[in-house]
C-alpha positions in Angstrom: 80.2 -174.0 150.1 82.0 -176.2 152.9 84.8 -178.6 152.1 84.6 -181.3 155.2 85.4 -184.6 155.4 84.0 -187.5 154.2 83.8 -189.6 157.5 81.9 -186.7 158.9 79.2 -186.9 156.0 78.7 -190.7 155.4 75.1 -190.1 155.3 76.0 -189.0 151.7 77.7 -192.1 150.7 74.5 -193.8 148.9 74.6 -190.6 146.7 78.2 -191.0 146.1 77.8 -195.0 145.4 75.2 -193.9 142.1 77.7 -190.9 141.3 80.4 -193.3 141.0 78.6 -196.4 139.3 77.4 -193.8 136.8 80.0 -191.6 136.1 82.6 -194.6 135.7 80.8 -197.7 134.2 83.7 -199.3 133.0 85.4 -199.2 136.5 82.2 -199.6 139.2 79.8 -200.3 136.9 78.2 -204.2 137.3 80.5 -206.0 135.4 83.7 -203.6 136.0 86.4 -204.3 138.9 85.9 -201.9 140.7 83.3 -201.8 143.8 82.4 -198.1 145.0 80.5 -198.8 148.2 83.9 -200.9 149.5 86.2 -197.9 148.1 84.4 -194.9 149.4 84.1 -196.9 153.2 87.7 -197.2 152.8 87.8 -193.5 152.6 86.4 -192.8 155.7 89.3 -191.7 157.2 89.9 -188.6 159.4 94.2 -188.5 159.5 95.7 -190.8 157.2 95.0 -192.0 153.5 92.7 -193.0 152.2 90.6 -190.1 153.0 87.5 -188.5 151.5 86.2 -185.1 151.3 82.4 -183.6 150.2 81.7 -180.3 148.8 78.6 -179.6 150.3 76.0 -176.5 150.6 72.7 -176.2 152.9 73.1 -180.0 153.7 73.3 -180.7 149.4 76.1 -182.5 148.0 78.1 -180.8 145.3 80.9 -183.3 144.9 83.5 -185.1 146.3 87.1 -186.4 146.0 89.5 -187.8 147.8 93.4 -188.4 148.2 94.1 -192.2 148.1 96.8 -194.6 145.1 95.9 -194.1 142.6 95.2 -197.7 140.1 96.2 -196.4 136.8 99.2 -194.8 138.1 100.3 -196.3 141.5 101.1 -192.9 142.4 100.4 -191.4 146.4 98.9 -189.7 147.4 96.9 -188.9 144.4 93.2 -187.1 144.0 91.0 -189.6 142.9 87.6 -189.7 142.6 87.0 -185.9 141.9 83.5 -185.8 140.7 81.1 -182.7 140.7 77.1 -183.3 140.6 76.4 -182.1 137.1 74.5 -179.0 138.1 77.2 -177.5 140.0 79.9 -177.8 137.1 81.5 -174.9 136.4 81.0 -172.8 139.6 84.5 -174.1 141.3 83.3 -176.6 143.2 87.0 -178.9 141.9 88.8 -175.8 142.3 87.9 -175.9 146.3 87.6 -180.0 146.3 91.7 -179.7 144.8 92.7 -176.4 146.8 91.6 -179.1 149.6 93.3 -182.2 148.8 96.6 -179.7 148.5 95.6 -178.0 152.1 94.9 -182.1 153.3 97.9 -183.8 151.9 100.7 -181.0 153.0 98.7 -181.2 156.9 99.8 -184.7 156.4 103.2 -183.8 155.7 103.4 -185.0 152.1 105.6 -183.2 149.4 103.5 -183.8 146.4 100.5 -184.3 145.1 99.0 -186.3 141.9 96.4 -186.5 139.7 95.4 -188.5 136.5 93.0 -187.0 134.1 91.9 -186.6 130.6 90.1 -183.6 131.5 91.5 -181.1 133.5 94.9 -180.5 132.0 94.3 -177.0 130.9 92.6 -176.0 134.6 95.8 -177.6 136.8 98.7 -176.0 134.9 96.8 -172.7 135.3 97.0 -173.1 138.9 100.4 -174.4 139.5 100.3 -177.9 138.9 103.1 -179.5 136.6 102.7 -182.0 133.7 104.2 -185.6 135.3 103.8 -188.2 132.6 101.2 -190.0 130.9 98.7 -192.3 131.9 96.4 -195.5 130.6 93.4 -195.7 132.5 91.9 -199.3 133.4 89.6 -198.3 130.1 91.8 -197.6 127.7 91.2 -193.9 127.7 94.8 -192.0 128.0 95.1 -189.3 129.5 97.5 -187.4 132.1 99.7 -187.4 135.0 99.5 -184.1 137.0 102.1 -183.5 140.1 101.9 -180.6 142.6 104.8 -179.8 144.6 103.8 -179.0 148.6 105.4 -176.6 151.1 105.9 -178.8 153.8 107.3 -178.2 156.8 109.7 -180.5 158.9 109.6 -183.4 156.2 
């Protein structure tokens, strides 16, 4: 599996644009807010966020994320969009997409990291992420704010 950057892989964007409508409805769906082709073209970045990432193997897209404000919290930079094809759940494909965002966001000589989820509590503590707040999504759903502390250097 290969971690690369989003602008380097638009040809999976398509892909990404059903992933999203699908997996958030409320958000991207057709009568949500949200548009997913505009915010994943926005994350085309190579150097400065927004910026996108892909999990890919043999050319096949695993899953993607990205580090980006995020709405429900206003927090950045934050991973948002973390989203693994449902076949490839639970074989650490998010592990490497978040080991990446950390690797990304300290390169950019940020000092912490966030996430919001109602999911992946249990899986970020483990791996050295601290418990930041709470969080209301734009659906209602509650959930959690998530803050990893970087090693920069020079900031």
């Amino acid at each position: 599996m290969t971690i690369e950057l989003l602008a380097d892989n638009t040809e999976f964007l398509p892909t990404l644009v059903c992933w999203y409508e699908r997996e958030w409805r409320p958000y991207y769906g057709i009568d949500g807010p949200g548009k997913a082709q505009a915010d994943l073209e926005a994350r085309c970045n190579r150097d400065t966020v927004p910026i996108g990432f892909v999990a890919k193997e043999n050319n096949q897209l695993l899953g993607s994320a990205a580090l980006d404000l995020d709405a429900a919290t206003s927090l950045t930079p934050s991973v948002v969009g973390l989203l693994v094809a449902d076949e490839f759940r639970r074989e650490g494909v998010a592990s490497e997409l978040l080991k990446s965002a950390t690797r990304l966001a300290e390169s950019l000589g940020y000092n912490h990291l966030y996430i919001s989820t109602s999911m992946l509590g249990d899986h970020l503590l483990r791996n050295g992420w601290r418990w930041f707040g709470d969080a209301q999504f734009l659906n209602d759903e509650h959930g959690s704010i998530y803050v990893f502390d970087l090693q920069t250097s020079g900031r």
